[in-house]
C-alpha positions as CSV (number, residue, x, y, z in Angstrom):
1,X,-20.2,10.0,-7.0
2,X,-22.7,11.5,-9.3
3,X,-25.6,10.8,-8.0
4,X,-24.7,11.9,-4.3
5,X,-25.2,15.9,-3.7
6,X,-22.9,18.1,-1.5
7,X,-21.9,21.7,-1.3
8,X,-18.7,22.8,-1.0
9,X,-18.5,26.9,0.7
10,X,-15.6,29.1,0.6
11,X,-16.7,32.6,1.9
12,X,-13.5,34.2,1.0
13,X,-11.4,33.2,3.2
14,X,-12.7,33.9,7.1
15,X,-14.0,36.9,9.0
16,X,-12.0,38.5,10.7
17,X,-11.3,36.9,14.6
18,X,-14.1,36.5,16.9
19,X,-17.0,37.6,14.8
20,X,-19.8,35.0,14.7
21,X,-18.7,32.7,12.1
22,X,-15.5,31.7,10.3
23,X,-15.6,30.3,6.4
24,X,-19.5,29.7,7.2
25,X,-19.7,27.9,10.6
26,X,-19.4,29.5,14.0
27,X,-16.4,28.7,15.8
28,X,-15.7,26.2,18.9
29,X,-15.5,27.1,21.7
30,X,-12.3,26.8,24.3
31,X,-12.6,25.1,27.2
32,X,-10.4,26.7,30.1
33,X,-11.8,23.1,32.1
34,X,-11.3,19.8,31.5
35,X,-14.5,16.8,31.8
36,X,-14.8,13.7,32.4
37,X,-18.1,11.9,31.8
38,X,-18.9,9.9,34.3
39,X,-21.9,6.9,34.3
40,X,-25.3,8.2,35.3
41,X,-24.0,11.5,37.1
42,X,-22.8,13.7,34.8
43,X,-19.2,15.2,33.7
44,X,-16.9,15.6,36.3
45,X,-14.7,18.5,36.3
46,X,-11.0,17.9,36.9
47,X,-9.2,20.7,36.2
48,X,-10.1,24.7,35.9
49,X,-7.4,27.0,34.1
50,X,-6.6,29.8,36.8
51,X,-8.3,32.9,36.3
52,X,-9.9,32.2,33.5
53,X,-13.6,32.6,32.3
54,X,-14.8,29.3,34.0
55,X,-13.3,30.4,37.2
56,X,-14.7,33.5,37.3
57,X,-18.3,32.2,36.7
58,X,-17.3,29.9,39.8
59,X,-16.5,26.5,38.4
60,X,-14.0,24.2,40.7
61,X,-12.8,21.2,40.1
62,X,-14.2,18.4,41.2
63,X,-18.0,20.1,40.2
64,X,-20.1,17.3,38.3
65,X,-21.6,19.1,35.3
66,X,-25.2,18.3,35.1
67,X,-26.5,19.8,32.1
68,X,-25.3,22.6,29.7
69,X,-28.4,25.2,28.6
70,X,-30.7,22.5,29.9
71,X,-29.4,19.7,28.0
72,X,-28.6,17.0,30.6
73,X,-25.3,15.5,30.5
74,X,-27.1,11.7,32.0
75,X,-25.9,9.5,29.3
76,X,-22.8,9.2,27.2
77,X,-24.6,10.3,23.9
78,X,-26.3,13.7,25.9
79,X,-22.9,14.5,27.0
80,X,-21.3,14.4,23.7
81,X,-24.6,16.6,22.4
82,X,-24.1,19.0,24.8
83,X,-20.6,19.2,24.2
84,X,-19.7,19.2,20.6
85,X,-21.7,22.4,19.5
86,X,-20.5,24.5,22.1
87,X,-19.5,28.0,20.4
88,X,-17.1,30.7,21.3
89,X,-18.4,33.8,22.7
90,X,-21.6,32.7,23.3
91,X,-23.5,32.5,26.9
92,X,-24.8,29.1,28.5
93,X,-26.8,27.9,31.4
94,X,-24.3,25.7,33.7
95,X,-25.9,23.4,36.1
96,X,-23.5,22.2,38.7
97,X,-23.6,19.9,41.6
98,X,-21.2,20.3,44.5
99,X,-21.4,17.9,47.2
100,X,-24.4,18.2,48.2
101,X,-25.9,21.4,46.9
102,X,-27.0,22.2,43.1
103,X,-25.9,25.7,41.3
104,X,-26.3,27.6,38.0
105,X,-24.1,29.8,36.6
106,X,-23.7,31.4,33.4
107,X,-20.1,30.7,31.3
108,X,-19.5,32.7,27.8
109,X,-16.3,30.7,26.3
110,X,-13.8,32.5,24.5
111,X,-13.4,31.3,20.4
112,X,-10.4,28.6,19.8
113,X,-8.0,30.5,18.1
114,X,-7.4,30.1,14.8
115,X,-4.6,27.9,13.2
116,X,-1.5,29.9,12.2
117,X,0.8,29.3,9.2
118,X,3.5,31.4,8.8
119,X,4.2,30.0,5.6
120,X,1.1,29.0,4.0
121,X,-2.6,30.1,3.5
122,X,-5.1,28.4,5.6
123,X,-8.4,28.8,4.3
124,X,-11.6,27.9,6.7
125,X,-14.3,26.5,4.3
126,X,-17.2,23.4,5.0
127,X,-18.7,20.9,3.2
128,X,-22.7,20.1,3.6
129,X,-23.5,16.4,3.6
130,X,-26.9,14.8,2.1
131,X,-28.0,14.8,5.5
132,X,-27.7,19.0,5.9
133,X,-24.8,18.6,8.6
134,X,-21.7,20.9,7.8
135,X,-18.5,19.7,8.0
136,X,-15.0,21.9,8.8
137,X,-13.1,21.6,5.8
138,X,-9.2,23.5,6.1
139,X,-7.0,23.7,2.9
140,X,-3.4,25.0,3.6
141,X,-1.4,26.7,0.3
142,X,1.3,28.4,-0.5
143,X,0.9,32.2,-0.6
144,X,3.5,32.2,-3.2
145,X,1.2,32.9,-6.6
146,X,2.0,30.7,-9.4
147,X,0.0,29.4,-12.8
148,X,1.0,26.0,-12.1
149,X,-1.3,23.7,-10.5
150,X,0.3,22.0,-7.6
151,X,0.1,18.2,-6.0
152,X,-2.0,17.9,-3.2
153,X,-2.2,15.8,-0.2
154,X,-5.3,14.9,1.7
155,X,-5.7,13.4,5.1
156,X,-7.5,10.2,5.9
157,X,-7.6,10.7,9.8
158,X,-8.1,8.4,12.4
159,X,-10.9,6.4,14.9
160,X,-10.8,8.9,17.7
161,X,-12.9,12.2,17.7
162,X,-9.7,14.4,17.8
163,X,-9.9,17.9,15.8
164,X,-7.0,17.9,12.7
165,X,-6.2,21.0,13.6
166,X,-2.8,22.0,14.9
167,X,-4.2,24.9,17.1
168,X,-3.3,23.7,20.6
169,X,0.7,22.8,19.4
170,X,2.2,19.4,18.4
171,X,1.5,16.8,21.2
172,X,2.5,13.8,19.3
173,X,4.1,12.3,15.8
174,X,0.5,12.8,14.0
175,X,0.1,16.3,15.3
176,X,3.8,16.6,13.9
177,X,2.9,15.3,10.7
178,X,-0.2,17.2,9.6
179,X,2.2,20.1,10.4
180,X,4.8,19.1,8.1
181,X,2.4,19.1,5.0
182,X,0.3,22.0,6.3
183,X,3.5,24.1,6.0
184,X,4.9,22.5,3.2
185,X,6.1,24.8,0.7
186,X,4.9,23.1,-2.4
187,X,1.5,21.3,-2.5
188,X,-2.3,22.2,-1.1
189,X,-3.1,20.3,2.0
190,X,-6.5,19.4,2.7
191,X,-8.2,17.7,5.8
192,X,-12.3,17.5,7.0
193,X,-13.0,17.1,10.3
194,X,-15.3,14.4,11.4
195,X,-19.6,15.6,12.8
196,X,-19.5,17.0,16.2
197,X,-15.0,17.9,16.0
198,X,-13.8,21.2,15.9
199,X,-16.4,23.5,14.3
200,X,-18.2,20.9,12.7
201,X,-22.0,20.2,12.6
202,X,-23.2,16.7,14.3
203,X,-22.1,14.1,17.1
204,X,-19.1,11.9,16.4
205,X,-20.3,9.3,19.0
206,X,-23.3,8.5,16.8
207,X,-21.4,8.9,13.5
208,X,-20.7,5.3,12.3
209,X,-18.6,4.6,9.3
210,X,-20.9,4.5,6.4
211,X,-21.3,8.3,6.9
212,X,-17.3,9.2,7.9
213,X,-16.2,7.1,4.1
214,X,-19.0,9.5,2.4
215,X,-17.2,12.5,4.3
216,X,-14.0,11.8,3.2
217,X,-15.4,10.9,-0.1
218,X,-16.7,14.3,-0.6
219,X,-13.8,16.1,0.3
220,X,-12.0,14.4,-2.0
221,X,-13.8,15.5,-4.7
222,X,-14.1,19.1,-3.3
223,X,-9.8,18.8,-3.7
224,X,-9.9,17.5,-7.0
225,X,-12.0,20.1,-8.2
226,X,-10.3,22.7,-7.2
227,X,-8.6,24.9,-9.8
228,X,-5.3,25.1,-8.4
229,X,-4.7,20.7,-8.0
230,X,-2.7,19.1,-10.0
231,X,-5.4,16.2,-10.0
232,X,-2.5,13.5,-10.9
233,X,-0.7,14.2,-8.3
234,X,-2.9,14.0,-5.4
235,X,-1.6,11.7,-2.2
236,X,-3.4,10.4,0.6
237,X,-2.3,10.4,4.2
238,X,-3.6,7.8,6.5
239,X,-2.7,7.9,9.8
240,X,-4.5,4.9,12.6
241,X,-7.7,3.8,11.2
242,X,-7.5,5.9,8.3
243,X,-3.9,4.1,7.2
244,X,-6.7,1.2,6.2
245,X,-9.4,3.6,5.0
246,X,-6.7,5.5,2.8
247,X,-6.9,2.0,0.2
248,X,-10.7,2.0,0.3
249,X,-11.0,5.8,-0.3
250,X,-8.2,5.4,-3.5
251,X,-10.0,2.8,-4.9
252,X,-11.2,3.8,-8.7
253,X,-9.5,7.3,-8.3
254,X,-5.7,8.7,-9.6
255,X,-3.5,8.5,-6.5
256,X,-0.3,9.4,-7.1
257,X,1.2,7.4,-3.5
258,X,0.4,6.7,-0.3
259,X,1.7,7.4,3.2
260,X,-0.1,5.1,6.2
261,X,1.0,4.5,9.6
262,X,-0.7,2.6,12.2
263,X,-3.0,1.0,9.6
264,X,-4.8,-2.5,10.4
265,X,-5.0,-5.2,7.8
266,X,-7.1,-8.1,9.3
267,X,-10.2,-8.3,10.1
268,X,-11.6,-6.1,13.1
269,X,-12.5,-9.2,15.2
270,X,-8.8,-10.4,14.6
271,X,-7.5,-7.1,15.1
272,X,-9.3,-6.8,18.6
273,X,-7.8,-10.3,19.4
274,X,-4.6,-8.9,19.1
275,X,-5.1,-5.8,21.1
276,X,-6.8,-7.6,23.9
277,X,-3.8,-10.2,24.2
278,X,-1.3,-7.0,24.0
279,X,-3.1,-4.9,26.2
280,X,-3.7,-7.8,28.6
281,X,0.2,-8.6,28.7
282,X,1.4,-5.1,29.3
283,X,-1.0,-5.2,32.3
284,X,0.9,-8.0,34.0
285,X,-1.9,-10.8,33.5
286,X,-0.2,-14.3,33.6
287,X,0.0,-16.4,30.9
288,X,-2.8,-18.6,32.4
289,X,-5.4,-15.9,33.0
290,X,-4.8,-14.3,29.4
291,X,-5.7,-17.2,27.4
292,X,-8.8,-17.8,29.7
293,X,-9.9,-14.1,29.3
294,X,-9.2,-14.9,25.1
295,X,-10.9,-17.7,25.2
296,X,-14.1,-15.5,26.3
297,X,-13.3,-12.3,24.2
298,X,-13.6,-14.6,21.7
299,X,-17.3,-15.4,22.4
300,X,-17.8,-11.7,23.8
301,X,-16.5,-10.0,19.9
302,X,-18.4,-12.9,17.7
303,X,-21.4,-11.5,19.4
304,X,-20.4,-8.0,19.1
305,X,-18.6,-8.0,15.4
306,X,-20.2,-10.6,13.5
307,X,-23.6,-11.1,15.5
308,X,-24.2,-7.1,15.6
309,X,-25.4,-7.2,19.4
310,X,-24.4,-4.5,21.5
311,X,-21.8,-4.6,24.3
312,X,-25.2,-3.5,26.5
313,X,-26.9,-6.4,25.0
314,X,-24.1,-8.4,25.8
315,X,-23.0,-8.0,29.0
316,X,-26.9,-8.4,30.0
317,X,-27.7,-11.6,28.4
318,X,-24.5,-13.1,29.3
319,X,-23.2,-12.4,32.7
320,X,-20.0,-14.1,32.6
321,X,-18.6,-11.9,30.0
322,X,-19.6,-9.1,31.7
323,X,-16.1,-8.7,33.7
324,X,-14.7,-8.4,29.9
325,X,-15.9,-5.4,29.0
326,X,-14.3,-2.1,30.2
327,X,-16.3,1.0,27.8
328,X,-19.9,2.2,27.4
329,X,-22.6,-0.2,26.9
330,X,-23.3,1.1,22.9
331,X,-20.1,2.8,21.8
332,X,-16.3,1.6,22.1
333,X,-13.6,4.3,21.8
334,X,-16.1,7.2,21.6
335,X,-18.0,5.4,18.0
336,X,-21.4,3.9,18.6
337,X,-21.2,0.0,18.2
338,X,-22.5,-0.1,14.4
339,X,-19.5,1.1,13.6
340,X,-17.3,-1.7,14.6
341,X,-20.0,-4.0,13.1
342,X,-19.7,-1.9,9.9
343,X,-15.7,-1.9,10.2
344,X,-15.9,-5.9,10.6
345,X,-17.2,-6.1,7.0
346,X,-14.6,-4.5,5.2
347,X,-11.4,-6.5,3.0
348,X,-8.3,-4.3,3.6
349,X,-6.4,-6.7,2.2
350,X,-7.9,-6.9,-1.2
351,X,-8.4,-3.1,-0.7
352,X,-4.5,-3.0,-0.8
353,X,-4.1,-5.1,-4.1
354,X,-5.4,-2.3,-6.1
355,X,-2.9,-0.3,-4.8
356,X,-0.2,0.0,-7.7
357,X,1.7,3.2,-6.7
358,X,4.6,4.1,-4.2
359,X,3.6,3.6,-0.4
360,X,5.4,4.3,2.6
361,X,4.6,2.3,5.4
362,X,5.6,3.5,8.8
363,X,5.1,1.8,12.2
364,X,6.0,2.7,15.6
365,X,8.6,-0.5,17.2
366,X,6.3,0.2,20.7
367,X,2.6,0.6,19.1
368,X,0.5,-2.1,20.9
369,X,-2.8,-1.1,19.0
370,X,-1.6,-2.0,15.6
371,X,1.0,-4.6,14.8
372,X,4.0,-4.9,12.6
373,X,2.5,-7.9,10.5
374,X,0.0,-6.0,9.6
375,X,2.0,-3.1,8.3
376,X,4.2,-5.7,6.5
377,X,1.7,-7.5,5.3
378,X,0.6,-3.9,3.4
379,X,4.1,-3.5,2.1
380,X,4.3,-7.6,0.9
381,X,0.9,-7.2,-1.1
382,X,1.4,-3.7,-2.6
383,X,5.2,-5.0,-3.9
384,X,3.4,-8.2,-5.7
385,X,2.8,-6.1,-8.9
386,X,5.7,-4.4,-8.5
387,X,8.6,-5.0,-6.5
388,X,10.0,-1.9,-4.0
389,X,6.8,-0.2,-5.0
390,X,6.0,-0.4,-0.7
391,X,8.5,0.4,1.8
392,X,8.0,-0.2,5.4
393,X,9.9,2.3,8.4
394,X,9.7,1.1,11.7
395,X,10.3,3.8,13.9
396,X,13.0,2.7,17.1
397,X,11.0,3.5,20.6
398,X,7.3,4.9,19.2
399,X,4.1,4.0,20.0
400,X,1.2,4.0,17.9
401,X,0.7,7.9,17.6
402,X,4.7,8.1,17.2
403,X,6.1,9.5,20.5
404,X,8.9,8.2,21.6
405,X,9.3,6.2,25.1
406,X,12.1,4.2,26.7
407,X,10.4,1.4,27.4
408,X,7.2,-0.8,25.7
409,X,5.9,-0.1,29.3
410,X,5.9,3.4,29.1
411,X,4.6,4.0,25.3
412,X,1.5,1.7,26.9
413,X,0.7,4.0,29.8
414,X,1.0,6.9,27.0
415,X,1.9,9.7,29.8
416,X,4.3,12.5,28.6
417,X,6.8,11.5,25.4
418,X,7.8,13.2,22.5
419,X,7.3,12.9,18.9
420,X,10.4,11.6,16.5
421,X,11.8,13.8,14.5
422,X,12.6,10.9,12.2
423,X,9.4,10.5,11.3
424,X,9.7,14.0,9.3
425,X,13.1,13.0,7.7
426,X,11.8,9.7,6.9
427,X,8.7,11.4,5.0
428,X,10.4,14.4,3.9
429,X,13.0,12.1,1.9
430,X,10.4,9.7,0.6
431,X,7.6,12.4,-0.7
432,X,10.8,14.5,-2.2
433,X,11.4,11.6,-4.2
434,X,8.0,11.5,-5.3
435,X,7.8,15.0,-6.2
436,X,10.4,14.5,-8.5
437,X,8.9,12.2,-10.4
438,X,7.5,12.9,-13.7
């Protein structure tokens, strides 16, 4: 880590609401409409908040969004540029097509509020990369003062490009859970959000792995640093993707524990195996057609994964696959291809055999993303140097972001559910534990 520079800026604290930046980056904007990019047209608009700003400069749903300040929305990577630096209470050019005729119209967006704490600090601060981008960084605190330095949790987030902040409520168990440690009473709570989320600098769909692991890198070194961490008792947090990452970004540094949920184990080609035999069940496919359509996602990943083509490149040289693929033609999930390709080349498994400290492993009974072998399989290899070091909760009715639903069914369709509140007690008892240890 020496020999990679950063800059970590705290300009005491943040301004004060709706001036131009907040702890050194402007803030995002809010959206009172909802997009949906669509192939070679644009973003449709599907929903406009009533009587709010994009209403009264004349924006109705079903408009396609052309371009934003003349940047065209006409492939998926313009649309997330376009996007992703929008800023609150600033003015942009809006070109819209309805039916048949092409407007303009200017829309100023109001700031996204910032997140409240009634019982801690949260502190607005960013971290510059090697590359120059600037990335949100939020550390939550006590406000009670103290001499003591105090444990400190940091969060290794997931695939999507989703904001970690809490600002727009809980929606689901991980929303739930970053708000359990931000307002925690006794440790300092850290997250970064990933290029092109929330206020930061960038654009997540070309963001690949190599770059997100140097993020979170950084970060944690900005923590440790800090001169109110108690830098042996720093935990890590992985929730989805970053359950896996969480071992990798431990490696060679003092973690106290670990707490992962939704966390992949195998390879990524294995893992997408799995998902596409899942997903394909829980859509109705019979037995017969899902093990032909394996039989070809088998070809369709080894060229994708392990062969680095494209899912473009793919679907182009070999049509018969092409009914297989069901995202854009370079990115999967919102991350550009190299991504994956870099993802299929990492050991989680040997990962988690350095891992010698406590870990709570927690998995949703309904998630059909991840799998429960894979979160034993964590909790089998962590316990061989140490038995009951790893503990795994499976979580009755939840899916993979830990909402509850009544049926495997209904957690795959994802609409509506709420998050379990035994996720907290499960945590809360567990990191208590931990805290009282020497």
């Amino acid at each position: 880590m020496k020999n990679i520079g950063y800059i970590i800026c705290f300009l005491g604290g943040f301004y004060a609401y709706g001036q131009k930046d907040i702890g050194g980056l402007p803030r995002q904007a809010k959206l009172d409409f909802s997009l949906r990019w669509q192939a070679d047209q644009g973003a449709l608009i599907r929903e406009v908040t009533p009587d709010s700003r994009a209403s009264k400069a004349g924006l109705q749903a079903g408009d396609i969004l052309l371009s934003i300040d003349q940047q065209p929305l006409d492939s998926y990577t313009n649309y997330h540029k376009a996007i992703a630096p929008l800023q609150g209470e600033k003015s942009y050019s809006l070109k819209l097509q309805r039916e048949k005729q092409v407007l303009t119209t200017r829309y100023k967006p109001a700031a996204l509020p910032l997140e409240k704490n009634l019982r801690n600090k949260v502190i607005y601060e960013y971290l510059q990369l090697p590359n120059g981008k600037k990335l949100r960084t939020l550390i939550t605190k006590p406000k009670t003062r103290t001499n003591r330095k105090r444990p400190a949790v940091f969060l290794v987030q997931w695939l999507s490009c989703t904001t970690t902040e809490t600002t727009t409520g809980v929606v689901n168990g991980f929303d739930l859970l970053t708000k359990y440690f931000a307002e925690h009473p006794d440790i300092i709570f850290m997250r970064v959000e990933k290029q092109g989320v929330g206020d930061s600098e960038g654009v997540c769909a070309e963001y690949d792995l190599k770059e997100e692991l140097l993020a979170n890198q950084l970060a944690l070194e900005a923590l440790k640093k800090r001169a109110d961490v108690d830098t042996t008792q720093i935990y890590l947090v992985g929730m989805s993707l970053g359950g896996g990452l969480s071992a990798l970004l431990g490696e060679h540094q003092p973690i106290k524990g670990y707490i992962v949920t939704g966390a992949c184990t195998v390879t990524w080609f294995e893992h997408m195996m799995e998902i596409e035999r899942r997903r394909l069940s829980l859509l109705g496919e019979t037995p017969t057609q899902i093990n032909d359509k394996m039989r070809r996602y088998a070809s369709f990943y080894q060229k994708y994964y392990n062969e680095k083509m494209t899912p473009g490149e793919i679907v182009k040289q070999y049509p018969k696959l092409a009914n297989l693929w069901y995202d854009q033609p370079a990115h999967q999930y919102g991350r550009p291809a190299r991504f994956y390709q870099q993802l299929q080349e990492i050991n989680f498994e040997a990962a988690w055999t350095k891992v010698k400290v406590p870990t709570l492993v927690i998995y949703g009974k309904y998630d059909w993303i991840m799998s429960l072998n894979d979160h034993q399989s964590i909790v089998d290899i962590v316990n061989t140097s140490q038995a009951n070091l790893a503990q795994l909760e499976v979580l009755p009715k939840t899916n993979h972001v830990l909402n509850i639903f009544d049926s495997p069914q209904a957690a795959f369709k994802g609409k509506g559910g709420t998050p379990s509140e035994q996720l907290i007690r499960v945590v809360d008892e567990w990191f208590k534990v931990q805290l009282a240890q020497p």
